[in-house]
Wavefront OBJ file of the C-alpha trace (Angstrom):
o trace
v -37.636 223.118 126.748
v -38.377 223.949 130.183
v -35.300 225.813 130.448
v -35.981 227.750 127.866
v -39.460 228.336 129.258
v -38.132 229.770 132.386
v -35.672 231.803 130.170
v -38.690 233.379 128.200
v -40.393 233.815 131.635
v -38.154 235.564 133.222
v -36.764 237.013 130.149
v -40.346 238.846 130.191
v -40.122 239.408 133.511
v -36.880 241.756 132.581
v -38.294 243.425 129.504
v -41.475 244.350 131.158
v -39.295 246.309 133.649
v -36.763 247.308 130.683
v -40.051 248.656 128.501
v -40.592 250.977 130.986
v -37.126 251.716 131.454
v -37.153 252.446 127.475
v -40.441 254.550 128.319
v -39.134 256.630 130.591
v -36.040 257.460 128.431
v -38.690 258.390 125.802
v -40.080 260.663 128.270
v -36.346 262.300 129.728
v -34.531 262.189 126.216
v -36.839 264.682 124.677
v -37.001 266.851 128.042
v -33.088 266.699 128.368
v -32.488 268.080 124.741
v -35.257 270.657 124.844
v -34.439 272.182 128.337
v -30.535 271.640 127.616
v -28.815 273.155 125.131
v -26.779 270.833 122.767
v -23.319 272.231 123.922
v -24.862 271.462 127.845
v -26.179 267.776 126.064
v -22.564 266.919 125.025
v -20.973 268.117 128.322
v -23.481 266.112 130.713
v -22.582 263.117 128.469
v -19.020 263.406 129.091
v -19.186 263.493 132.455
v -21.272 260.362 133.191
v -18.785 258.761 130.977
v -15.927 260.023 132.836
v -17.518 258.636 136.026
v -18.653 255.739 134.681
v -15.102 254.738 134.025
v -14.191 255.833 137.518
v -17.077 253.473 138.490
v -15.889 250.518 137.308
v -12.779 250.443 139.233
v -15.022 251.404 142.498
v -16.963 248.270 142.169
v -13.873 246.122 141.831
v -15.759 243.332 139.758
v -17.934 242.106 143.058
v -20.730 242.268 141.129
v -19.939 239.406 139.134
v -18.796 237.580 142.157
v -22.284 237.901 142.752
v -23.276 236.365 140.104
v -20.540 233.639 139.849
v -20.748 232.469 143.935
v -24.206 233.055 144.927
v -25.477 229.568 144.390
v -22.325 228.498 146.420
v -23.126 229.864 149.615
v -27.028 229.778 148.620
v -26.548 226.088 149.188
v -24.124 225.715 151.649
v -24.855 224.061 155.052
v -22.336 226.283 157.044
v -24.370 228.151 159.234
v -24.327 232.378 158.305
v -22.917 231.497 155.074
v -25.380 233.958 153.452
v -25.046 236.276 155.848
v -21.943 236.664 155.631
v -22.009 236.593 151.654
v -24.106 239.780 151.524
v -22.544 241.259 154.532
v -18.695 241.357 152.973
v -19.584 241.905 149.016
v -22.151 245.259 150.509
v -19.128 246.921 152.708
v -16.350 245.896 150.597
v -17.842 247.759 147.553
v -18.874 250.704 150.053
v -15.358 250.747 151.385
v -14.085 250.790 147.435
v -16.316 253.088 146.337
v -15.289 255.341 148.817
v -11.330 255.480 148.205
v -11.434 255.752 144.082
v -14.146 258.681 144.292
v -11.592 260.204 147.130
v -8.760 259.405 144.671
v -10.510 261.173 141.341
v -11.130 264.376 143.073
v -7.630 264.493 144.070
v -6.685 263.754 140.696
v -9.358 266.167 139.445
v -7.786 268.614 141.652
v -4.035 268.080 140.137
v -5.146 268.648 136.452
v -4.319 271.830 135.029
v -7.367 273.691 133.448
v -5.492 274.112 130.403
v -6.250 270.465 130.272
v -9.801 270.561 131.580
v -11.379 273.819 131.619
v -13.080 275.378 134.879
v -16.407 274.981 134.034
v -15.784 271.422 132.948
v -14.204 270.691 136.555
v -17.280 271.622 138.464
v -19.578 269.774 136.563
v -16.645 266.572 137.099
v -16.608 267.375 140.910
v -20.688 266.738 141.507
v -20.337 264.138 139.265
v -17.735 262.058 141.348
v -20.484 261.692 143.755
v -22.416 259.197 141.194
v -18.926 257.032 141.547
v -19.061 255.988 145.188
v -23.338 255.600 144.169
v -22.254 253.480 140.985
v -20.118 250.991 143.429
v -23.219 250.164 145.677
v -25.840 250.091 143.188
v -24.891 247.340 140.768
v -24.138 245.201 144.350
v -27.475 245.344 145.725
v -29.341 244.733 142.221
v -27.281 241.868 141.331
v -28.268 239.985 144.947
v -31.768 240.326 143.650
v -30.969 239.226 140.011
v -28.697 236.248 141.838
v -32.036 235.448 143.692
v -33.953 235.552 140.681
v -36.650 238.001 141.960
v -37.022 239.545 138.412
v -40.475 241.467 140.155
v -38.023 242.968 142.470
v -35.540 243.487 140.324
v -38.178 245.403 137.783
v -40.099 247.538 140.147
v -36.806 249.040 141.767
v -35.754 250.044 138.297
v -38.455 251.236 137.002
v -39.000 253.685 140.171
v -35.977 254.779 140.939
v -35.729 255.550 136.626
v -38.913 257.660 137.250
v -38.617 259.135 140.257
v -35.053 260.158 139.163
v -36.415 262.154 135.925
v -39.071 263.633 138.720
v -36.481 264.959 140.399
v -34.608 266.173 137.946
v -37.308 267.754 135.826
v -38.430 269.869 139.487
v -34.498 270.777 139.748
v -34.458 272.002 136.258
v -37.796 274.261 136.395
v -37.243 275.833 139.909
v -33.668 275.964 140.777
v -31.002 275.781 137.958
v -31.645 274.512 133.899
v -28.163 273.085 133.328
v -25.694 270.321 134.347
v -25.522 270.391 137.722
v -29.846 270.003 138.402
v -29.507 266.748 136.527
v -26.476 265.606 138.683
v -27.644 266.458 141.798
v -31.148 265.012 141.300
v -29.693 261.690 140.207
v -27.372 261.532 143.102
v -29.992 261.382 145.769
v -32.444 259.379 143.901
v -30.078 256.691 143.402
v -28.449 257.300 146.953
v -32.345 256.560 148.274
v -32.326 253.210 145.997
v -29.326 252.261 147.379
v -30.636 252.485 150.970
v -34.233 251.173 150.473
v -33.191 247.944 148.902
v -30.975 247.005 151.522
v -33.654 247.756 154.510
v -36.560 246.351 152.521
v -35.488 243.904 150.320
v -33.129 241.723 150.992
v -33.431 239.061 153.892
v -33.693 240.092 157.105
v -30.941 240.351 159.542
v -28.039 239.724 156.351
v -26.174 242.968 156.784
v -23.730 242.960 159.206
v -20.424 244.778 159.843
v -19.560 241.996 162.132
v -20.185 239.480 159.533
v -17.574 241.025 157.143
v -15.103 238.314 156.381
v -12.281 239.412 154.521
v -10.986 235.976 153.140
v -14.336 236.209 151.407
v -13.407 239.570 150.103
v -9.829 239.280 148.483
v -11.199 235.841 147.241
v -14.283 237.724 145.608
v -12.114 240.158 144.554
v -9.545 237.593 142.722
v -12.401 236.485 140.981
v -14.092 240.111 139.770
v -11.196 241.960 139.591
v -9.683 241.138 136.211
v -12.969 241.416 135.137
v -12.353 245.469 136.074
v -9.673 245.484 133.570
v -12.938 243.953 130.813
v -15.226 246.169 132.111
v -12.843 249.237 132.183
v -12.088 248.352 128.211
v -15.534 247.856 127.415
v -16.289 251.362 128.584
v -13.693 252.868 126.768
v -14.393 250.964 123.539
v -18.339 252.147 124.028
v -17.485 255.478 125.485
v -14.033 256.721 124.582
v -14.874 258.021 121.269
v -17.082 260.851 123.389
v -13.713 262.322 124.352
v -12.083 262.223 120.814
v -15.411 263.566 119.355
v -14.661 266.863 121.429
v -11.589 266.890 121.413
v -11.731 266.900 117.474
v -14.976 268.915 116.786
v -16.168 270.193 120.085
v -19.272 270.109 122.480
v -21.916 271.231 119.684
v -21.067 267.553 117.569
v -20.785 265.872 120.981
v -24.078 266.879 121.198
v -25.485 265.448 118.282
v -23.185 262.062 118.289
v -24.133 261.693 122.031
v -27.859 261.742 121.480
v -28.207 259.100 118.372
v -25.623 257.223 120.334
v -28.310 257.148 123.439
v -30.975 256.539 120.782
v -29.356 253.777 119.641
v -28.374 252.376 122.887
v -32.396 252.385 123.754
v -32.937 250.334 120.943
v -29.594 247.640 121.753
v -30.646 247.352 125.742
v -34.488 247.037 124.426
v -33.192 243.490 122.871
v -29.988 242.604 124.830
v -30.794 243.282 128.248
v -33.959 241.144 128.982
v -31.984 238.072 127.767
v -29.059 238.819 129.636
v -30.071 239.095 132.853
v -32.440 235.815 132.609
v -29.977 233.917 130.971
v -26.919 234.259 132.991
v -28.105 232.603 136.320
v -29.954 229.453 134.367
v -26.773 228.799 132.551
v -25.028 228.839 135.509
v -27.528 226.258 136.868
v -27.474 224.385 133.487
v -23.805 224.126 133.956
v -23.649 222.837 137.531
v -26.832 220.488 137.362
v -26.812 218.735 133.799
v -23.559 219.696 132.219
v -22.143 221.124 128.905
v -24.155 219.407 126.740
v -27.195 220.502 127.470
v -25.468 224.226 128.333
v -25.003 223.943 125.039
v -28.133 223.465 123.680
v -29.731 225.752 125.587
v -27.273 228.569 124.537
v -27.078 227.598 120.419
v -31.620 227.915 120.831
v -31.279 231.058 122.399
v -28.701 233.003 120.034
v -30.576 231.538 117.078
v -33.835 233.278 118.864
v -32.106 236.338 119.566
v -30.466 237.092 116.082
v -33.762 236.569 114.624
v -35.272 239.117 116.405
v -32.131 241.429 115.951
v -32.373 241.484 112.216
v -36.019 242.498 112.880
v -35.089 245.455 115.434
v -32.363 246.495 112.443
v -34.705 246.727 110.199
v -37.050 248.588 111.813
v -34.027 251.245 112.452
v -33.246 251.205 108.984
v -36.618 252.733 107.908
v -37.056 254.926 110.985
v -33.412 256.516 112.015
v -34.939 260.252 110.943
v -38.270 260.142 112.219
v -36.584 258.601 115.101
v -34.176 261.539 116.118
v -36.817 264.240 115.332
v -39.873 263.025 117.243
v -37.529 262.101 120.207
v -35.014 264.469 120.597
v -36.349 267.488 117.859
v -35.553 269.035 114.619
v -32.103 270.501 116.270
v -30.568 267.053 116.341
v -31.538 265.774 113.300
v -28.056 265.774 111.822
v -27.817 262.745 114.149
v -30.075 259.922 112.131
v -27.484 258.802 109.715
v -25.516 257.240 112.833
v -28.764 255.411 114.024
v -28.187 252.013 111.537
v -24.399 252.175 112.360
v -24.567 252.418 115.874
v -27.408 249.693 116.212
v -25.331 247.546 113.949
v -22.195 247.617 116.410
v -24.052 247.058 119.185
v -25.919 244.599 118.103
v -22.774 242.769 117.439
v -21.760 243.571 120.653
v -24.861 242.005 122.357
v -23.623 238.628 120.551
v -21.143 238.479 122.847
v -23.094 237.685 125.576
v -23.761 234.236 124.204
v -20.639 233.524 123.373
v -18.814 234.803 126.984
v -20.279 232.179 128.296
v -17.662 229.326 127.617
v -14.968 231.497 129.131
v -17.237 233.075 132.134
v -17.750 229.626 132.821
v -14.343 228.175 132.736
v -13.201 231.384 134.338
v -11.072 232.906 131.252
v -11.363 236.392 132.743
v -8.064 237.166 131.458
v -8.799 236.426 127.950
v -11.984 238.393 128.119
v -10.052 241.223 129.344
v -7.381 240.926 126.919
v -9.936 240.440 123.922
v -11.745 243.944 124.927
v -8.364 245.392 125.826
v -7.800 244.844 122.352
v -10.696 246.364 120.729
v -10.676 249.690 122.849
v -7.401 250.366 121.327
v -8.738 249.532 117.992
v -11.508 251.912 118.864
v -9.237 254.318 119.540
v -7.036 254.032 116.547
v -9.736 254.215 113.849
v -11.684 257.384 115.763
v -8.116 259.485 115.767
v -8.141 258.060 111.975
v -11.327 258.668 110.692
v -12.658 261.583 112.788
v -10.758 264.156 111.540
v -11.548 262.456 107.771
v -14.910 262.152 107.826
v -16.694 263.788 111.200
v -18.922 262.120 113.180
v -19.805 259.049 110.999
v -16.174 258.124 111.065
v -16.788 257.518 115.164
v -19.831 255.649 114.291
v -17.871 253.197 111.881
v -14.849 252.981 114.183
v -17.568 251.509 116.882
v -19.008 248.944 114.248
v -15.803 248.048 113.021
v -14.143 247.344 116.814
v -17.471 245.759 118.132
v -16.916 243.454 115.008
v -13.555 242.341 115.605
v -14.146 242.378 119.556
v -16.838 239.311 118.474
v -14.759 237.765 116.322
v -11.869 236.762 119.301
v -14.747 236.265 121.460
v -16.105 233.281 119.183
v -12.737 231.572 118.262
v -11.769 230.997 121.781
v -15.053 230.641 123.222
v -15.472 227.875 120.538
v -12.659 225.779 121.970
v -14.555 225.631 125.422
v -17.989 225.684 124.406
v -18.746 225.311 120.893
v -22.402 226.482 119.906
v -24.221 225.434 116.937
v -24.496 228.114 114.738
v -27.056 228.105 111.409
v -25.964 229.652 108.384
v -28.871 228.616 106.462
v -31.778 230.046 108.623
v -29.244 233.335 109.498
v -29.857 233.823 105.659
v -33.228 233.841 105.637
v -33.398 236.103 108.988
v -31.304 238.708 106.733
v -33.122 238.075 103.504
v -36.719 238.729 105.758
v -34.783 242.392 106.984
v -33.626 243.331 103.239
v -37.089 242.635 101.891
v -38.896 244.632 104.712
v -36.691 247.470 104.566
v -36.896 247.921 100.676
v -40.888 247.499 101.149
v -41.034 249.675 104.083
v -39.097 252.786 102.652
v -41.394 253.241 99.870
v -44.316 254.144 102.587
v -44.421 258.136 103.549
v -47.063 259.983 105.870
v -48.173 263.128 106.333
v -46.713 263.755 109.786
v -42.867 262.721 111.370
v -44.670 260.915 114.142
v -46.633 259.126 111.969
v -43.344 257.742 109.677
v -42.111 256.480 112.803
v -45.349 254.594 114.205
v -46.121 253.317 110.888
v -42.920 252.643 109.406
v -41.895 250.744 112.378
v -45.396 248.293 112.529
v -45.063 247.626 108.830
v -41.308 246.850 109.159
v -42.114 244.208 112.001
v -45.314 243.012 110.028
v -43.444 242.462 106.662
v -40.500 240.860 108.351
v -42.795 238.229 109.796
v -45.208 237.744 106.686
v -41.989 236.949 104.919
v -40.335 234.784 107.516
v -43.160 232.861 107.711
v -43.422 232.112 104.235
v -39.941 231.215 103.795
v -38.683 229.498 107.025
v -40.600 226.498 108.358
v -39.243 226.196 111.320
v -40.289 229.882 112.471
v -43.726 228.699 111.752
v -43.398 226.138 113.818
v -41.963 228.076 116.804
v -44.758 231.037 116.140
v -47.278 228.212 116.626
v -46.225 226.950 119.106
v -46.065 230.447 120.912
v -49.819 231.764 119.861
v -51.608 228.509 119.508
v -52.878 226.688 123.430
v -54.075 223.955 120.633
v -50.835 223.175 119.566
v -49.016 223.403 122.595
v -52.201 220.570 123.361
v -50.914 218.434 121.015
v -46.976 218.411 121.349
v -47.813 217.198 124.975
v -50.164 214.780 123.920
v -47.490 213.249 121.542
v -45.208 213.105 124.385
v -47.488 211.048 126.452
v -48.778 209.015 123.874
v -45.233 208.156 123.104
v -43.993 207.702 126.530
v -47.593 205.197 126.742
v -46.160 203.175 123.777
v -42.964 202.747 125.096
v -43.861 201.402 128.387
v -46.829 199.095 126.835
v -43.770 197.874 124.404
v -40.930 196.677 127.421
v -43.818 194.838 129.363
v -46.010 193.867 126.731
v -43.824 192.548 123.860
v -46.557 190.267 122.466
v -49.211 192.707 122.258
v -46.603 195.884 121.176
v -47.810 196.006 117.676
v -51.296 196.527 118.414
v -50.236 198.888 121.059
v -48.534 200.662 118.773
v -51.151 200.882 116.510
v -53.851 201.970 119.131
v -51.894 204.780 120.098
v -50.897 206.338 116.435
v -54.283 205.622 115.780
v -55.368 207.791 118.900
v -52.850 210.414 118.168
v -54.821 210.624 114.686
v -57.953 211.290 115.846
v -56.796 213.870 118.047
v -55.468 216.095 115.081
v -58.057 215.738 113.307
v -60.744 216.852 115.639
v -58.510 219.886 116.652
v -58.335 220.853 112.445
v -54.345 220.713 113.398
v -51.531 219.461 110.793
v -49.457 216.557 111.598
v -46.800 217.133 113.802
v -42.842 216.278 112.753
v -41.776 213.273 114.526
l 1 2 3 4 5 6 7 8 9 10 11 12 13 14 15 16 17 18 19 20 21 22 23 24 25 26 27 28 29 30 31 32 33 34 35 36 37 38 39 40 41 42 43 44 45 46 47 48 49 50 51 52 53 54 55 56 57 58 59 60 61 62 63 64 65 66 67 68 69 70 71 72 73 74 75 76 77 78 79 80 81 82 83 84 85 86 87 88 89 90 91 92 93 94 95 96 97 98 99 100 101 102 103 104 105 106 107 108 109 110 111 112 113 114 115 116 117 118 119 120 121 122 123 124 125 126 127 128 129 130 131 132 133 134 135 136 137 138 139 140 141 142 143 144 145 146 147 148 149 150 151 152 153 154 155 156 157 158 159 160 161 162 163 164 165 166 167 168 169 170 171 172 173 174 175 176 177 178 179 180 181 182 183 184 185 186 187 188 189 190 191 192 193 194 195 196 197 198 199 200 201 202 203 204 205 206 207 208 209 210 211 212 213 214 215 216 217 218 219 220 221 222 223 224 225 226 227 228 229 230 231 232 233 234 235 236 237 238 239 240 241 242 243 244 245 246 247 248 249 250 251 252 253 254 255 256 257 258 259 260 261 262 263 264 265 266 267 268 269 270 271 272 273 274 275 276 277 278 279 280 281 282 283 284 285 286 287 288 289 290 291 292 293 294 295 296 297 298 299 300 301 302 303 304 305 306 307 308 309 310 311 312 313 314 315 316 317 318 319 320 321 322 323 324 325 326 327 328 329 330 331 332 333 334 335 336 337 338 339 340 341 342 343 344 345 346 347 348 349 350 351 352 353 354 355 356 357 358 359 360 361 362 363 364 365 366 367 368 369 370 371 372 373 374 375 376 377 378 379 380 381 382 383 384 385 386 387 388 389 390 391 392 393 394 395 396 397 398 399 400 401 402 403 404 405 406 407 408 409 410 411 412 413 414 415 416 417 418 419 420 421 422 423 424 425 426 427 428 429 430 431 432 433 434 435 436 437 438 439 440 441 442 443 444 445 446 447 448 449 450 451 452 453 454 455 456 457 458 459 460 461 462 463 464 465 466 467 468 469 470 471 472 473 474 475 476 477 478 479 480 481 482 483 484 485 486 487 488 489 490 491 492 493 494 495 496 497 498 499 500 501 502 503 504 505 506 507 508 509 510 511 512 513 514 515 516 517 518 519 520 521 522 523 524 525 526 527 528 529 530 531 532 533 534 535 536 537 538
C-alpha cells in the first residue's frame, strides 16, 4: 500500500501539471482553428508529424536509458559517476540531434516537388528545426522524472506549454497568421526550455564536455536504440494515417481528422500520462528492492484502477463527442465528433500497454516490443489504404482502433510469460456495465446551449457512473472510503496495530493469549462503534 500511495502521490503530482497542460490546449486548440484555416490546420499537423518521426531517430532511445540506468549510477560509489551520466546522455543526444536534422534537409532538398509541393517544403524546412529541439528536450525532462522531482517536472511543462501559445498567439496577430508563426514561436520557446533546465535545474557542476565518456554512450545507446525502431513504429501507427488521409482526400479532411484526433488525444494523455510517468521509476524500484512478486501486485492494483477510470472517461466521450468539437474547435469542424468515441477507444487500448510493457522493459525484450509495434504500424497501414478510400475518414479512425487492439493483444501474451498480472473479469464487467448504464441515462439529457451539453453531460456521466458502481461493486466502495473518509483510514491502521499487539502478546504470552485476544477484538469493537463505522473485512 505504500507503494501505491507514492504512486497516487506522485501520480497527482503529474496530472496537476498535465491539467494544465490539458488547459492550455483548451485555450490554443480553439485559437489554432479559428486563426488557421482548416486546409493551414491539416498542413501544420503534417509537419509536426513528419518531424516527430525525424525526432525519434535524433534522440536515439537515450531517453529511456535514462530511465532504465539512472538508479545505477545514482547509487554508485565511483566518484563522478553522475556527472558523467548527465554529461554523456546531454551531448550525445545534442550531437544526434544535430546530424539527422542535417540529414532531413538534405533529403528534403533531394525530393522532387512533384512529390512534395513548394509550399509544403518551406513549412518542412522551419520545421526541421523542432528535430534537433525534440532530441534535447525529452533528455533533460526525463533526468528530472528519473529524479522524481514531479514539482519540477510540472512547472517546466506547464510554462514552457504557456509561454509557447504566448508566443505564438503575438506571432500570429503582428507578423504572419499561418504555418510558419506557429513554428517559429515553438522553436525558441522550447530552445529557451532546453537551456534553462540545464543551468537551473539540474545539479550543479554535472555538465561537462570533459566528462563525456563514450563507453557510456554506445552502451546507452545499445540499450535505447532498438527502442528507436518501437518508438519510430509507434509514431507511424499513431501518425501515419495523417499522410494517407491527404493523400486520399486532401488537406480540408486532414483538417477535420487532425483536430478530433488532437481532441481525443487530450482526453487519452488526461488519463494515461499521470500514471505513466509515476509508475515507471517505482516499478523499477519495486523490481530491484523486493522482487517480482510484489512488482506484480503493485502493477495488477494499478491496471485494475486505471481501467476503471477509463470506462468512466469513455463514457463521458460517448455523450459529449459533438458538444465537444463545437465548443472547442467551432461549428466548422463539427464533421469531426463521430471519430471522438473511436479514437478514445484505440487509445485507450493503447494506454493498456503501458502496464503490460513492463515485463519485457524489465527483462529488456526491446526487440519484441519493437517487433510487436512494427507489426501493428503495418496493420495500420493496410486497413487505412483499405478502408479510406471505402468509407472516408471513419475508416482511419477504425483502422487505429483495430491496430491499437491487436498491438495489445501481442503485448499481453508475451508479457504474460515474464510477468503475469492478475487480471479481473468479473469487476471489468461491472466497470463496463456502470459506462453502458451512464451513457444510455446521460443521452436522454439536452440543454439549451452547446456549452452547456458538454458541462452537464459530462458531470452527470461521471456522477451516474459512480452512483451505479457503488451500488453494484463492493469493493469500489471500499476503495472510495477509504479515499474520502480520514475515519476509515483511522480504523484500517488501528486494525493493523491491534493485530500486530495480539500477535506479539500471543509468542510471549501463550498462557494468557486467549484473553489477549479477547481484549483486543473487544477494543477493536468499541472503536467502530464510537466512530458509527461498519466492520471492517478481515
Amino acid at each position: 500500500m505504500s507503494d501505491l500511495r507514492t504512486l497516487y502521490r506522485e501520480a497527482s503530482h503529474y496530472l496537476g501539471g498535465q491539467l494544465g497542460v490539458l488547459a492550455l490546449g483548451f485555450v490554443s486548440f480553439p485559437i489554432l482553428t479559428r486563426l488557421l484555416s482548416v486546409r493551414q490546420y491539416g498542413m501544420l499537423a503534417l509537419t509536426l508529424q513528419v518531424t516527430a518521426m525525424a525526432a525519434v531517430v535524433s534522440k536515439m532511445g537515450l531517453q529511456h536509458s535514462i530511465q532504465r540506468f539512472y538508479q545505477d549510477h545514482a547509487a554508485s560509489t565511483h566518484e563522478g559517476a553522475l556527472r558523467k551520466f548527465y554529461s554523456t546522455l546531454l551531448f550525445g543526444a545534442a550531437l544526434c540531434g544535430m546530424a539527422v536534422a542535417l540529414l532531413f534537409l538534405i533529403g528534403l532538398g533531394l525530393v522532387p516537388n512533384s512529390f512534395v509541393s513548394p509550399v509544403l517544403k518551406k513549412v518542412l524546412v522551419l520545421g526541421s528545426a523542432l528535430i534537433f529541439i525534440e532530441s534535447l528536450g525529452p533528455i533533460v525532462m526525463n533526468f528530472l522524472r528519473a529524479q522524481r522531482r514531479t514539482k519540477a517536472f510540472n512547472a517546466v511543462t506547464v510554462l514552457t506549454r504557456g509561454t509557447t501559445i504566448a508566443v505564438v498567439c503575438l506571432l500570429l496577430f503582428t507578423w504572419n497568421r499561418g504555418v510558419s508563426a506557429v513554428l517559429i514561436g515553438t522553436v525558441a520557446v522550447e530552445l529557451v526550455s532546453v537551456l534553462v533546465i540545464v543551468v537551473l535545474l539540474l545539479p550543479p557542476g554535472m555538465i561537462s564536455a570533459s566528462a563525456f565518456d563514450q563507453t557510456l554512450f554506445w552502451g546507452a545507446v545499445t540499450f535505447g536504440f532498438p527502442l528507436v525502431g518501437y518508438e519510430l513504429a509507434s509514431v507511424i501507427l499513431d501518425s501515419g494515417d495523417r499522410i494517407l488521409v491527404q493523400h486520399y482526400l486532401g488537406f480540408q479532411a486532414l483538417g477535420y481528422y487532425s483536430a478530433g484526433y488532437n481532441i481525443s488525444n487530450y482526453v487519452a494523455m488526461f488519463v494515461r500520462t499521470p500514471v505513466n510517468l509515476a509508475m515507471f521509476p517505482i516499478y523499477m524500484k519495486l523490481w530491484v528492492s523486493r522482487g517480482p512478486e510484489e512488482t506484480r501486485a503493485f502493477l495488477s492494483t494499478t491496471l485494475d484502477n486505471f481501467l476503471l477510470l477509463s470506462v468512466c472517461v469513455l463514457a463521458g466521450v460517448a455523450v459529449t463527442s459533438r458538444y465537444a468539437v463545437i465548443v472547442l474547435g467551432s461549428r466548422k469542424l463539427q464533421e469531426a465528433y463521430p471519430l471522438l468515441p473511436v479514437l478514445v477507444l484505440g487509445l485507450t487500448l493503447h494506454s493498456l500497454q503501458m502496464f503490460f510493457n513492463a515485463g519485457l522493459v524489465i527483462h529488456k525484450k526491446t526487440f519484441t516490443m519493437f517487433k510487436f509495434v512494427a507489426a501493428s504500424a503495418v496493420l495500420n497501414i493496410v486497413l487505412n489504404v483499405l478502408l479510406i478510400p471505402r468509407i472516408g475518414l471513419q475508416g482511419a479512425a477504425v483502422a487505429t482502433l483495430l491496430s491499437y487492439a491487436v498491438f495489445l493483444g501481442l503485448t499481453i501474451r508475451e508479457s504474460f510469460a515474464l510477468l503475469p498480472l492478475q487480471f479481473d473479469i468479473l469487476a471489468c464487467s461491472r466497470y463496463l456495465g456502470a459506462g453502458v448504464i451512464s451513457v444510455l441515462l446521460v443521452s436522454r439529457v439536452h440543454c439549451s446551449s452547446d456549452f452547456l451539453n458538454l458541462v452537464v453531460r459530462g458531470a452527470l456521466s461521471v456522477l451516474v457512473y459512480g452512483a451505479v458502481l457503488w451500488g453494484i461493486d463492493r469493493r469500489f466502495r471500499l476503495t472510495l472510503a477509504d479515499i474520502i473518509s480520514p475515519a476509515g483510514r483511522v480504523l484500517k491502521k488501528q486494525d493493523s496495530e491491534f493485530t500486530a499487539a495480539a500477535t506479539v502478546e500471543s509468542c510471549s504470552k501463550s498462557r494468557h493469549s486467549d484473553e489477549s485476544a479477547n481484549v483486543i477484538v473487544a477494543r477493536r469493537r468499541l472503536a467502530r462503534a464510537s466512530s458509527g463505522q461498519k466492520e471492517w473485512p478481515s
